[in-house]
C-alpha positions in Angstrom: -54.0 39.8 70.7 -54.9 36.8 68.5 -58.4 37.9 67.9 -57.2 41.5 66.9 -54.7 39.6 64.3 -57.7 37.8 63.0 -59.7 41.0 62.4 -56.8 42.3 60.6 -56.2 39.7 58.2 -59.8 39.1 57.7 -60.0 42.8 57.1 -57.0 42.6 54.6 -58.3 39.8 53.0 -61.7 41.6 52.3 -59.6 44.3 50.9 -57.6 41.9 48.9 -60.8 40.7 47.2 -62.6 44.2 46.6 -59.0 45.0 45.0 -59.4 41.9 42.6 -62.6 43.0 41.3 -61.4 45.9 40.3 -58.4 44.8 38.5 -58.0 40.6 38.3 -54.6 39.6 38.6 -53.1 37.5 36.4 -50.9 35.0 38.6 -49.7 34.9 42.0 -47.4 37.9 42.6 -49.9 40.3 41.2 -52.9 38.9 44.0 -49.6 39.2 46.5 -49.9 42.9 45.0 -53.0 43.3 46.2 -52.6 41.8 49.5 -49.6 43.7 50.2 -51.3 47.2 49.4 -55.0 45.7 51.0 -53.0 45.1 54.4 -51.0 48.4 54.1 -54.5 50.1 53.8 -56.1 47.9 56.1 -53.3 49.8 58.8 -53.5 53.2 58.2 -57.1 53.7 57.2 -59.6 55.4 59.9 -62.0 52.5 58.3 -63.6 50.3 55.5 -64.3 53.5 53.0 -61.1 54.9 53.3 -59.6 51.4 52.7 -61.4 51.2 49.5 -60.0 54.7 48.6 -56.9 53.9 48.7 -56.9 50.5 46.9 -59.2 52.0 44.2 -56.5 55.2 43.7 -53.6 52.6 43.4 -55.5 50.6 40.9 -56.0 54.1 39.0 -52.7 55.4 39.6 -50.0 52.5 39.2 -52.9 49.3 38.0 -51.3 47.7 41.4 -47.5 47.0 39.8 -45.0 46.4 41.8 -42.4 48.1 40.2 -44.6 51.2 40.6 -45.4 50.4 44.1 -41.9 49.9 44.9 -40.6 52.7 43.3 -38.7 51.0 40.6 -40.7 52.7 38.5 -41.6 56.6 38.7 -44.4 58.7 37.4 -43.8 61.3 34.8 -43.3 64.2 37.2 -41.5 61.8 39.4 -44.6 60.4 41.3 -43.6 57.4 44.1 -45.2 54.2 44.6 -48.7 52.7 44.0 -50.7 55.8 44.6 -48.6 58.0 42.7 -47.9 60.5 45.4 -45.6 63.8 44.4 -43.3 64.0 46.8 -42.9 67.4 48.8 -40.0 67.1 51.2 -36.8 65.0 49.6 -36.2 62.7 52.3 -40.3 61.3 52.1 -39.5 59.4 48.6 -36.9 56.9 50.5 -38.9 56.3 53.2 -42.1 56.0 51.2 -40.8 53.7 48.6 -38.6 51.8 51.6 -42.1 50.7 53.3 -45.6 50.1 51.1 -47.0 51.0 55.0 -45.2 54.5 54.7 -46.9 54.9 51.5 -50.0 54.5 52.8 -50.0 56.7 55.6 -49.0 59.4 52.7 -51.6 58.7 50.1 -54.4 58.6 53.4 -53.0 62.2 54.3 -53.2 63.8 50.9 -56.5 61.7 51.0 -57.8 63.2 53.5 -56.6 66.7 52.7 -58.2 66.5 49.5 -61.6 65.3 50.6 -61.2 68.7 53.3 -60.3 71.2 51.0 -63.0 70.0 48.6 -65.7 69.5 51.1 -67.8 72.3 49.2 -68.0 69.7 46.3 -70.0 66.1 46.1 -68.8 63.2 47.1 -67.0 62.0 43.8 -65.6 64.8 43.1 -63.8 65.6 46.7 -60.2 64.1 44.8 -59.8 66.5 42.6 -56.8 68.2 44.7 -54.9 64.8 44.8 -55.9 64.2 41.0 -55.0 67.2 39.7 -54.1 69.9 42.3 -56.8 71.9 42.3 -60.8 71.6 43.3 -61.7 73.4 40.6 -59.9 71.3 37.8 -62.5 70.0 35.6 -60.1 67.1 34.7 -59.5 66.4 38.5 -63.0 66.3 39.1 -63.5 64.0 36.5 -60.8 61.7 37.6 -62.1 62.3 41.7 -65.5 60.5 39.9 -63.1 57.4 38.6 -61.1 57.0 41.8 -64.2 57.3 44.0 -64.8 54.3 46.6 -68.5 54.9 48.4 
């Protein structure tokens, strides 16, 4: 049990640091940002890529706030917490924004449905249906390329 805590927070504190690099934080509650969101990711992801993923779409989508990530804040077509996920059943927003966690498991699902339905495409480009809704948008492709984690 203690040793599988370890790995956890070792693993989240890995994240913690990849997320940093991509977007420093400028005092304490923004690195607790990034922890928050690292750990959250840390949970739900299937491993270390998919980790990545979702910390580099939350630095893309909300630049790790946490009025964004805590859904204080809302994208323009009504987008919930730090990876800016459109919400498709009503009830989802409250529990998404209630639990950075529940947000998680969200973004990995569209995540993951995204990288399926695009599996025809490279690598990069494989977000284009969580970018922009579509595998063939040339704009979601372009962002897929910007939000892509090897």
């Amino acid at each position: 049990m203690i040793f599988a805590t370890l790995v956890h927070v070792a693993r989240a504190m890995a994240l913690t640091i990849y997320a940093s690099a991509l977007l420093s934080p400028r005092d304490d509650d923004e690195l607790a940002v990034r922890y928050e969101l690292a750990e959250a990711s840390e949970l739900v992801a299937g491993d270390g890529q998919e980790g990545r993923q979702l910390l580099r779409i939350a630095r893309f989508e909300s630049n790790y706030r946490r009025e964004v990530m805590t859904c204080e804040v809302l994208g323009k077509e009504g987008e919930v917490t730090a990876w800016q996920i459109l919400v498709r059943r009503g009830e989802d927003a409250a529990w998404m924004c209630s639990d950075v966690v529940a947000g998680a498991v969200v973004a990995l699902e569209r995540l993951r449905e995204s990288v399926a339905a695009c599996r025809h495409l490279p690598p990069p480009d494989r977000l284009a249906l969580y970018a922009r809704g579509s595998c063939s948008s040339a704009q979601g492709r372009r962002l897929s390329r910007v939000r892509y984690a090897p």
